[in-house]
C-alpha positions, 0 to 999 in steps of 0.5 A: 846738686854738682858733684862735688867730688870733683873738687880735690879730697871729696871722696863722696858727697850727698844732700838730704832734705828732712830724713831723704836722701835727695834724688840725684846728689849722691856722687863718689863713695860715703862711708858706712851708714851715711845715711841713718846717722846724717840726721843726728849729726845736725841734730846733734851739731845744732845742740851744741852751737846752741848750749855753747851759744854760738848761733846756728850751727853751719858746719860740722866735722868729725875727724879720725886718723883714718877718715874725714867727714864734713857736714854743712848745714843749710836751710832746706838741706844738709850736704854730707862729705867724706873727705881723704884722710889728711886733706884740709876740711877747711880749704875743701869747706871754702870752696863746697860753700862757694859751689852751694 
């Protein structure tokens, strides 16, 4: 996977496929237990989208006032991204998905 903390406000990034991290996609710094919690996140996102009856669910983001993290769903593998605090998830989402 490119690193994707080359793109302004990704501090971190990662793919993982199933319950694994995929070998080589991890770059820049992810905040505390990425990875145990990476796999509830979709579950969770994809709960949701379905008893909201939205479809798949493709993106997933959960802001504080002190961290941004950015989750896209894809088939095969989900790609995690901690984001600067105050950048905007939308813009750096655009363009992660064009990079895909």
């Amino acid at each position: 996977m490119e690193d994707l903390t080359k793109i302004p406000g990704v501090l971190g990034c990662a793919a993982y496929s199933g319950n694994s991290l995929v070998a080589d996609s991890r770059h820049g710094t992810l905040g505390g237990k990425a990875d145990e919690i990476e796999q509830f996140w979709s579950a969770a996102a994809s709960v949701v989208a379905t008893n909201l009856q939205m479809g798949p669910a493709r993106c997933l983001v959960l802001r504080s006032r002190e961290r941004q993290v950015l989750l896209i769903l894809q088939d095969g593998q989900n790609v995690l991204c901690e984001l600067e605090p105050r950048v905007d998830w939308r813009a750096v989402a655009a363009e992660i998905k064009r990079r895909l």
